[in-house]
C-alpha positions as CSV (number, residue, x, y, z in Angstrom):
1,X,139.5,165.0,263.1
2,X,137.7,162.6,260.5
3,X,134.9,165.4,260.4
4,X,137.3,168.0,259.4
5,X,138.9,166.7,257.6
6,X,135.6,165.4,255.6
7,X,134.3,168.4,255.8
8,X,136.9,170.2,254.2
9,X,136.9,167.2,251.3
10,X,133.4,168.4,250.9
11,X,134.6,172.5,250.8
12,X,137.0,171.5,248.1
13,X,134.9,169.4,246.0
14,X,131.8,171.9,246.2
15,X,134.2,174.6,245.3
16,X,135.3,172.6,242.3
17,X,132.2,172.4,241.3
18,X,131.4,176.2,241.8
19,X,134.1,177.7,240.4
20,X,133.2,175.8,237.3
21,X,130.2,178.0,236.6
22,X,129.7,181.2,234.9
23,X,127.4,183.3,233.4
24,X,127.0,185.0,229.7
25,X,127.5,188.6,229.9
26,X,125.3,189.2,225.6
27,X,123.6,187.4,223.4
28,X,126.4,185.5,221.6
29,X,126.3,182.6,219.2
30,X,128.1,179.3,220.4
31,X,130.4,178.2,218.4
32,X,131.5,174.8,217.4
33,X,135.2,175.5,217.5
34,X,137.6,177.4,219.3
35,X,137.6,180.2,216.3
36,X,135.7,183.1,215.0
37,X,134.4,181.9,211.9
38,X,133.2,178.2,213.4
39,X,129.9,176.7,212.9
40,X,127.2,178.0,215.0
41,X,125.7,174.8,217.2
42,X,123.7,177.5,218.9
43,X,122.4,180.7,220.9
44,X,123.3,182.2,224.6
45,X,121.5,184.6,226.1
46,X,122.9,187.1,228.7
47,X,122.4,185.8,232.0
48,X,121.9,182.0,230.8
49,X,124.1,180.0,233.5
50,X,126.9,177.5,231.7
51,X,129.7,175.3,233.1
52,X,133.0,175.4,231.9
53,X,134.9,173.1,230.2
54,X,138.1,174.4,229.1
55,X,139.8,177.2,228.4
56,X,142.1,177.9,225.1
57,X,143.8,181.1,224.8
58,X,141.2,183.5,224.8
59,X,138.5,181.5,224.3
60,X,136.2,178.9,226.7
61,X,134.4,176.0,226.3
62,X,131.1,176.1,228.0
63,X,128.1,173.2,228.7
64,X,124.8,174.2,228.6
65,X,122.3,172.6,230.7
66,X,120.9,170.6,227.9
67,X,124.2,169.0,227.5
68,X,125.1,171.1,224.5
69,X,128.9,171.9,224.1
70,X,130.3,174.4,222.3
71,X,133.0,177.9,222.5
72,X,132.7,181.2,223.5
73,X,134.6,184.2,223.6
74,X,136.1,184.6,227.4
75,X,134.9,188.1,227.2
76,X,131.3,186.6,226.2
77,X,131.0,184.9,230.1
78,X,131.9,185.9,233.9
79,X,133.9,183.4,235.5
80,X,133.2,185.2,238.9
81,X,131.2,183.6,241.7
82,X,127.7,185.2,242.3
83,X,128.0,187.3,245.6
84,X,131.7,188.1,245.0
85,X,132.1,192.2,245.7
86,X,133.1,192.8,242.0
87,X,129.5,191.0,240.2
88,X,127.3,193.3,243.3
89,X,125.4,196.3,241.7
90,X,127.5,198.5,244.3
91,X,130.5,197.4,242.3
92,X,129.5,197.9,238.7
93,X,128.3,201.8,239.6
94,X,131.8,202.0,241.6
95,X,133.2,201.4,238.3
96,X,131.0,203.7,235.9
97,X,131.8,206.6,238.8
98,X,135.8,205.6,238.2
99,X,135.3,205.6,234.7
100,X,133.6,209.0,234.8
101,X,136.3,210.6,237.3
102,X,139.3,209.4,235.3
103,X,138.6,208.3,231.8
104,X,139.5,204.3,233.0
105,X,137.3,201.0,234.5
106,X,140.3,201.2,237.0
107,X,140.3,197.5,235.5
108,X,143.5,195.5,234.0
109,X,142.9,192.9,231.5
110,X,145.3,190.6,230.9
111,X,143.5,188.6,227.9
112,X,146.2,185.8,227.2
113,X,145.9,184.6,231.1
114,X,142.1,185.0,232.8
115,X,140.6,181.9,233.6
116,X,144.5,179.6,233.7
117,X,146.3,178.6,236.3
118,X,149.2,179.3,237.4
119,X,150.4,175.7,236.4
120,X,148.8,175.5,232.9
121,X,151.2,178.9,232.4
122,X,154.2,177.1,233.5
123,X,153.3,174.6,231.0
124,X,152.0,176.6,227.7
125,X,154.0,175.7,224.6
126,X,153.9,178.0,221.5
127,X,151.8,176.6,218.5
128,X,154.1,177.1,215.9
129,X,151.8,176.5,213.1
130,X,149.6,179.1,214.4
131,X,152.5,181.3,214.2
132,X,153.9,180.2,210.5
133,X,150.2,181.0,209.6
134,X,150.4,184.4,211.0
135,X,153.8,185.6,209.5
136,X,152.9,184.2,206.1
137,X,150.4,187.2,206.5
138,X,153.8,189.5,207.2
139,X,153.9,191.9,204.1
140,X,157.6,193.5,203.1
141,X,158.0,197.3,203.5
142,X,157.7,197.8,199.5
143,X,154.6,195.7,199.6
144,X,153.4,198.2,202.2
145,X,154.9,201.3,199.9
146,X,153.1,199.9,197.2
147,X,150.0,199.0,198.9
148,X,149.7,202.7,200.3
149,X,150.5,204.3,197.0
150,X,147.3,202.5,195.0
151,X,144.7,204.3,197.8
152,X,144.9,207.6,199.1
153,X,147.5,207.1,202.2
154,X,150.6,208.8,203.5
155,X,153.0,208.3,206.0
156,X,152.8,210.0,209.0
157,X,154.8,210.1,212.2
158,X,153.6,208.8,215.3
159,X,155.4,209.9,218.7
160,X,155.9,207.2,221.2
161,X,154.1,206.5,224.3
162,X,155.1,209.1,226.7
163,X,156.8,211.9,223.8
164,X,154.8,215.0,223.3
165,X,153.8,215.4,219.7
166,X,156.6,218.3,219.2
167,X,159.7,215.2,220.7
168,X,158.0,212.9,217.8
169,X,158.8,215.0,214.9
170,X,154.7,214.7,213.5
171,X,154.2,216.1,210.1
């Protein structure tokens, strides 16, 4: 009993460990911050191998095997585990042949949740100042009238998802 139950102390620590890792998908610049327009502390290439540290909305914080911390894009870096069906060869062309045949990856992306758990959901707060930045962006509809009237724009309707184009009343 002591060996399985050390052994599987050693499964879960070793996964731990594993699940950790990832790999850079492009050449991306690593940034100091959790931001797009953060300090550069330095360079990824595809392929380099980093460890995670964190994860922030849809962004990661990574460890380079010199030590060197710093933030990428989660769409910059694969979380999955080497050997898993979805990172083989095999799958990628499975993909391009879906893509082909219909138009779609087959994929869903859910940007806001890859790489949490399902307890760090339970427990997300808003940032409010984050969002009082944001809607101090929020211009009026004359603001937009005006806007659109000083460079060669006009309004145009827009069905819905799921109208035809004649149900949307287009001009």
């Amino acid at each position: 009993m002591k060996r399985w139950m050390a052994g599987l102390w050693l499964v879960v620590v070793a996964w731990g460990a594993y699940a950790s890792n990832a790999t850079v998908l492009r050449d991306v610049n690593l940034l100091a911050d959790h931001y797009g327009d953060a300090a550069t502390v330095g360079q990824l290439k595809a392929h380099d191998r980093v460890q995670v540290l964190n994860n922030l909305g849809a962004w990661v914080q990574v460890k380079l095997p010199d030590n060197t911390q710093g933030w990428v894009h989660m769409f910059d870096v694969d979380c999955t585990p080497p050997g898993n069906p979805t990172h083989s060869t095999l799958g990628g062309l499975s993909s391009l042949a879906h893509l082909l045949g219909t138009g779609s990856t087959g994929t869903t992306v859910s940007t806001g949740v890859k790489g949490l758990s399902e307890e760090q959901l339970k427990l997300a707060q808003p940032d409010w100042q984050a969002w009082n930045v944001l809607t101090s962006y929020t211009a009026t509809p004359e603001q937009a009238r005006h806007y659109a009237a000083q460079v060669p724009l006009k309004a145009e309707k827009v069905p819905y998802v799921g109208e035809s184009s004649t149900q949307g009343g287009g001009s």
